[in-house]
N, C-alpha and C positions, 0 to 999 in steps of 0.2 A: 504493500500500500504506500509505503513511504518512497520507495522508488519509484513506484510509478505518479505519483503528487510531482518527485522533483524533474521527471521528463515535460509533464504537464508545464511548471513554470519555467524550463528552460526556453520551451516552444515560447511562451508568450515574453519572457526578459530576452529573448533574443528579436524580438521584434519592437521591444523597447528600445533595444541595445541603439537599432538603427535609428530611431528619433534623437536618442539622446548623444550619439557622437555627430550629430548635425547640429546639434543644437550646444556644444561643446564648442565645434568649429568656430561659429559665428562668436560667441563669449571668448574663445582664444585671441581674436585677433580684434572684437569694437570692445570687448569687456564691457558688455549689456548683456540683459536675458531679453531676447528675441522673442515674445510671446505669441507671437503670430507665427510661428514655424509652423504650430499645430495645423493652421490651416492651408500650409503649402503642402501638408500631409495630406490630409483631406482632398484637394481639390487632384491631387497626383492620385490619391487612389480612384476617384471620377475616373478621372486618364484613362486609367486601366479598365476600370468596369466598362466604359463605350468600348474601348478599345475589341476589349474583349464583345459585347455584345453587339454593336452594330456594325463598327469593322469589319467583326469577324475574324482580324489577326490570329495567328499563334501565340500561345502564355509567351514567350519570350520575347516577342516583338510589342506585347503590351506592355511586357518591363520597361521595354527602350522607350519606347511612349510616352509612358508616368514618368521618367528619370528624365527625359529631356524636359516635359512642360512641367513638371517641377519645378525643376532644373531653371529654366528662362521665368517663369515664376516669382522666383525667389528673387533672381537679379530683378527684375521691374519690380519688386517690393523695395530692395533695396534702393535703388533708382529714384522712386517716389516717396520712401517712406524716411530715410535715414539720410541720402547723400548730402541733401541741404546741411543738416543738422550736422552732420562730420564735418563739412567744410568749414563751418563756423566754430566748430570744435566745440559744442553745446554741453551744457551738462549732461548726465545720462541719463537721467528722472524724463528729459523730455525726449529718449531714445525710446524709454521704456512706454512713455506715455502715446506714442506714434507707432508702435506695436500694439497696443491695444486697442487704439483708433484700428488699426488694418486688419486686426483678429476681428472684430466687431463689422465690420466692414462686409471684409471679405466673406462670414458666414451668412450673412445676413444678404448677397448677393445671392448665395447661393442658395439658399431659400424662396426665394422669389423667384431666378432664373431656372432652377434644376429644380425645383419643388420640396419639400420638407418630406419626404417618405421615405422609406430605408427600403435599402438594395440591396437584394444579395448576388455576391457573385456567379457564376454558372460552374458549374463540378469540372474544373481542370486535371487538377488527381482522382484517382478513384480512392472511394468512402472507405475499401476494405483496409482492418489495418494488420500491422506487421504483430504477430504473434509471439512473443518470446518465454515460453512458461507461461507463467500468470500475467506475467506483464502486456500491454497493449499499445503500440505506438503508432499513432496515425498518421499517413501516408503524407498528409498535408503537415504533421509537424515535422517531418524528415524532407521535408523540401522547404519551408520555413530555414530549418537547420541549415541545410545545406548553401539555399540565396544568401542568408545573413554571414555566412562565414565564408563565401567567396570573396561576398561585397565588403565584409571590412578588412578582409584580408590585401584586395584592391587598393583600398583608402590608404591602410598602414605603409602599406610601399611609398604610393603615392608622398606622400606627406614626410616620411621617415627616408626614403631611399632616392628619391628624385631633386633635379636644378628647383624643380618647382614646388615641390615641400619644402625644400631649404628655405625659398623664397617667403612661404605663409609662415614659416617657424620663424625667421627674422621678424617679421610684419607682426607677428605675436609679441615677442618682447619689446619693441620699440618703433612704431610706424614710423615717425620720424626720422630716425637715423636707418631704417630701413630705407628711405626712399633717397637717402644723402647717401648712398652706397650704387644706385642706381636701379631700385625695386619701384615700377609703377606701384602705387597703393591702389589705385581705383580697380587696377587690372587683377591686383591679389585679392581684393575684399568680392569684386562681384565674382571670381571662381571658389571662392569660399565659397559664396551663396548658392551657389551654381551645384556645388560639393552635399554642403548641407540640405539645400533642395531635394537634389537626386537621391539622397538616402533616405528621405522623410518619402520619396515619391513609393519607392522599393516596398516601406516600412507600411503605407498605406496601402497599397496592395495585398500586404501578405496579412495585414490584419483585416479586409474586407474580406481576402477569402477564407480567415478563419471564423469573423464573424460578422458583420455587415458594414454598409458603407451608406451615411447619414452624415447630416450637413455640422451636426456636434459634436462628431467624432476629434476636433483639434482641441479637445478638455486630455485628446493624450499629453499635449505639451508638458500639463502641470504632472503626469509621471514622468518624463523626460528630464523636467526641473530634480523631479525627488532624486532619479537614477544618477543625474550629473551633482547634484550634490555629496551625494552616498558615495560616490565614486572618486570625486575631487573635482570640483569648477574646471576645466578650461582641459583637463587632461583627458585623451581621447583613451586609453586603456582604462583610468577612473572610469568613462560612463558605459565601457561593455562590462567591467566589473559591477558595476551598481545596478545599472540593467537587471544582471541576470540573479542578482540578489532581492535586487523587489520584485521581478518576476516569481522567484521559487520562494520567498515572503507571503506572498498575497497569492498564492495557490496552497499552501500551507494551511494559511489562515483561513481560505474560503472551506476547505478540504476537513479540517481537523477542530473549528470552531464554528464559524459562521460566515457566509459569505456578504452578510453585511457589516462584519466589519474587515473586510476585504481592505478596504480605503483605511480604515484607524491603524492598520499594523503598518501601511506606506510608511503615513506621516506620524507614525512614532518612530519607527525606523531611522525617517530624516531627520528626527528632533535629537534622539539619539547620538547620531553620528556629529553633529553640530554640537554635540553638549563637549563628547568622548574626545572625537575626532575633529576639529572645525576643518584643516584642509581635507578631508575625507578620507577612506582607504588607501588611495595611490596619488593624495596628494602632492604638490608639492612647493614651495615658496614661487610667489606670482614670476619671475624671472624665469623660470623652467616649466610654465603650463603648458607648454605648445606641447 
């Protein structure tokens, strides 16, 4: 029973994992919470459900789908929502308060344009699951599995092994002197966004086809928030660790207590770690968050 609870929340902390190192991204390099991510998740998992149902595409090509208008998404948020205010070099109260304007915005478009009703995806895996002993794991959470540990597998290169990860890892410690070294900033924050986007697009996807795809679904952010805090602000191995600790948290909780209080064991969790730990598990002093 206990094994099979903690497959259960690995499936859904590894679908966190990917909101929350998007949402990592963006806090490494403007150091704001980006409260509007949730709904570049949301409108990327749309993506995919046309994609998938009126396209008619293959699963794969409505990954690519969600990932790019995500992806461009996110940059014209940024674009619209923050570039003024960075160039002014604004405090971050009114970064934060300009993501809430486009979270509010943004869902409230989508309720009027796409309608308020919830969608389910159409059966891309089949239902039947893998049999191990007693244990049961389903088909869709071993492709879950599988998307999330390509894709940040991807990112970590990306980020850690590349001209161009060096580039966002400068831009994180100091934009300034990144840009007196010869780093476009405009050109590294909207590939951040671009970055962030596309994982939230992924992320939205894999949780509409585990459970539906609704214009409210961007209240994932605020688990996103808890995973990257649990995890450590700004550090991308903090929020797949944190991730997959509130994940297999609040499957615990729903599993072995109640599932409504699913949500009180998050956010004691996050209280927890902030009391215990304030840079998180794999934190680490603000110079080294990239």
């Amino acid at each position: 029973m206990i094994l099979q609870q903690l497959i259960n929340g690995i499936s859904i902390g590894a679908v966190y994992a990917l909101i929350a190192v998007g949402y990592s991204l963006v806090y490494s390099v403007l150091n704001f919470s980006n409260f509007a991510h949730g709904e570049i998740l949301m409108l990327g998992s749309y993506a995919g459900f046309f994609a998938l149902t009126l396209l008619k595409v293959p699963f794969p090509v409505a990954i690519a789908i969600a990932i790019i208008a995500a992806g461009l998404l996110a940059i014209l948020m940024e674009r619209l929502g923050y570039r003024a205010l960075r160039m002014r070099k604004a405090p971050l109260l009114y970064f934060m308060i300009s993501a809430m304007g486009l979270s509010i915005f943004l869902q409230n478009f989508t309720i009027v344009t796409i309608g308020p009703n919830f969608r389910t995806y159409p059966d891309v895996v089949a239902m039947e699951p893998y049999t191990i002993g007693s244990l049961s794991i389903g088909r869709l959470d071993v492709v879950i599995f599988v998307i999330t540990a390509i894709s940040l597998a991807l990112l970590t290169w990306l980020i850690y092994k590349t001209k161009l990860g060096s580039a966002i890892r400068a831009a994180s410690y100091n934009m300034t002197i990144a840009s007196l070294m010869g780093i476009n900033p405009d050109l590294i924050v909207a590939i951040v966004f671009f970055l962030a986007g596309g994982t939230a697009g992924i992320g939205g996807v894999l949780f509409g086809m585990k459970y539906t795809v609704y214009p409210w679904m961007g209240m994932l952010t605020i688990k996103a928030f808890i995973a990257a805090v649990v995890g450590g602000l700004g550090s991308l191995p903090g929020a797949v660790l944190g991730a997959l600790v509130l994940g297999v948290t609040e499957t615990f909780a729903a599993a072995f207590v109640s599932s409504a209080f699913r949500d009180l064991f998050a956010y004691t969790l996050m209280i927890l770690i902030i009391i215990l730990r304030p840079a998180g598990l794999l934190g680490t002093v603000a110079q080294e968050k990239a």
